[in-house]
C-alpha positions in Angstrom: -24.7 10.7 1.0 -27.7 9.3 -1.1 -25.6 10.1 -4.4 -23.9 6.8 -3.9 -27.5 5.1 -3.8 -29.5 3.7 -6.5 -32.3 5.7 -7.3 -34.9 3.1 -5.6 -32.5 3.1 -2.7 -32.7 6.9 -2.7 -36.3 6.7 -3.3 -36.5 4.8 -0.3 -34.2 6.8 1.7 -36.7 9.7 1.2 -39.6 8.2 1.9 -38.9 6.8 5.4 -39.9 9.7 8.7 -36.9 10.2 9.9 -35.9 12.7 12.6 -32.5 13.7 14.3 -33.1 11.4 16.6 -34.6 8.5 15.4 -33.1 5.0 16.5 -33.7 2.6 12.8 -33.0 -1.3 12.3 -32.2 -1.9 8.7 -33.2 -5.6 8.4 -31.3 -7.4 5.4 -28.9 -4.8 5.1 -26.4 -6.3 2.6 -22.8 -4.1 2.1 -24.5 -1.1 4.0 -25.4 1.7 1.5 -28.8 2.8 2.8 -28.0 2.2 6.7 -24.8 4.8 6.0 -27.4 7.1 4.1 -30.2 6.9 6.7 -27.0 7.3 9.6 -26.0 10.7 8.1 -29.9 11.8 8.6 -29.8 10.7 12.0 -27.0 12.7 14.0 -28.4 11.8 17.2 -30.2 8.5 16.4 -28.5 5.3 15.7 -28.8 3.0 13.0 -28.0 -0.8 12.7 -27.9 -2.7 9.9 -28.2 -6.5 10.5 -28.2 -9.0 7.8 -27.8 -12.9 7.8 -24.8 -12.8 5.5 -21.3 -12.7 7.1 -20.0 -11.5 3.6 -22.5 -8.5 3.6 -21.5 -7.6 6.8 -17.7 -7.8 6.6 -18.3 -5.1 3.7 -20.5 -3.5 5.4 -17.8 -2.9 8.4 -14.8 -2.3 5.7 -16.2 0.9 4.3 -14.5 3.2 6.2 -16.3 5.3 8.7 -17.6 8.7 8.2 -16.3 11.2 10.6 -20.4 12.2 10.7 -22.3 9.1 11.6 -19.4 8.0 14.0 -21.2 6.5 16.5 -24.4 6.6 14.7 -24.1 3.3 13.1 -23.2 -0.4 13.8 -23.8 -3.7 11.6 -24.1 -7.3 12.8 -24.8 -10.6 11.0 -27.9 -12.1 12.5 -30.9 -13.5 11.1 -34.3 -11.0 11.7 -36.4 -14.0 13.1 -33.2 -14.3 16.0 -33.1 -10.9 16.6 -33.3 -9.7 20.3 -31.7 -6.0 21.5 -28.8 -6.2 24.2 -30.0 -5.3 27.8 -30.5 -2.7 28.0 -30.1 -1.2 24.9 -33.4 1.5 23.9 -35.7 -0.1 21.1 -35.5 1.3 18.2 -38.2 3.9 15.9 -38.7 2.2 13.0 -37.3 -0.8 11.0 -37.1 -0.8 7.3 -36.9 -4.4 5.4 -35.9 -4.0 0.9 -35.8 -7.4 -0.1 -35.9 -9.3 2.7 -37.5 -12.8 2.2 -38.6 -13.7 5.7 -41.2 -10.7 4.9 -42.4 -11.8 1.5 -45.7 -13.8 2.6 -44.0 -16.9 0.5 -43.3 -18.5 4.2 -45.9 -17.5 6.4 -44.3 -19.5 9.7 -41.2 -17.7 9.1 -42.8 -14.3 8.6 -44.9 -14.7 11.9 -41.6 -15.5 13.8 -39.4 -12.5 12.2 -42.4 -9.8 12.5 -42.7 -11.0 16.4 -38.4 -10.6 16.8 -38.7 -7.1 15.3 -41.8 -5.8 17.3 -39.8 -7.4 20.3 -36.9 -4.6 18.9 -39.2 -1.6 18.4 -40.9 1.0 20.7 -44.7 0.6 21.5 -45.4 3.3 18.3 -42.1 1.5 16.1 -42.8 1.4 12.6 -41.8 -1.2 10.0 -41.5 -0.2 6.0 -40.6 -2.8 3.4 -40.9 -2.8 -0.2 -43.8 -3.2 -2.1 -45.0 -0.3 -2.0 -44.6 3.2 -3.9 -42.3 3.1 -2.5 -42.8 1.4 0.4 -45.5 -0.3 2.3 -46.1 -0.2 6.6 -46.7 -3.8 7.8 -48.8 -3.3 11.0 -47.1 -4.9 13.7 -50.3 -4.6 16.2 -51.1 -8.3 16.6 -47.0 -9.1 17.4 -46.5 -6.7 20.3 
């Protein structure tokens, strides 16, 4: 699956500590590529991709569905700073954020509120990569939980 990714995407996709089971939140999604690429390394995780863009989403949700990550993998339009898990629904492992302005230090109100929406959506030990880093940086998430 990560031969349809750019190679920073795949970069990414490498880098991230994924396990069979691990639940992820792909924050700023876009058309899907790495949430489907993370979904086929997570048979019995989940993945969702959320983004604030009703376009990217809507491609997202028209690339047709592996048979594989069936199940595996849902997409929503929603903003990070708004995001809240259903009832009920189990937090996820780790979230991962490429290019997602809310996160950028630029807007430092906005990145308070969208760090405390996705500790709200992680586990106690949840993890969140972004870019920035070689590839990726770990933004602690400590002083939001």
């Amino acid at each position: 699956m990560s031969g349809r990714l750019s190679p920073r995407l795949a970069e990414i996709l490498e880098s991230l500590p994924l396990t069979p089971k691990t639940r992820v939140l792909e924050i700023g999604c876009g058309p899907g590529a790495l949430a489907r690429a993370v979904a086929a390394r997570v048979p019995q995780g989940f993945v969702l991709g959320i983004d604030r863009s009703e376009k990217a989403v809507r491609q997202a949700l028209a690339v047709p569905v592996d048979p594989a990550t069936e199940g595996v993998l849902d997409f929503h339009v929603c903003q990070a700073r708004d995001f809240v898990r259903v009832a009920g629904e189990a937090p996820f492992d780790l979230a991962v954020a490429i290019r997602v302005g809310a996160l950028d230090g630029r807007h430092p109100a906005e990145m308070a509120a969208t760090l405390k929406a996705i500790a709200g959506a992680l586990t106690r030990r949840g993890r969140l990569f972004t870019d920035g880093g070689a590839p990726l940086r770990e933004i602690d998430l400590g002083a939001y939980q």
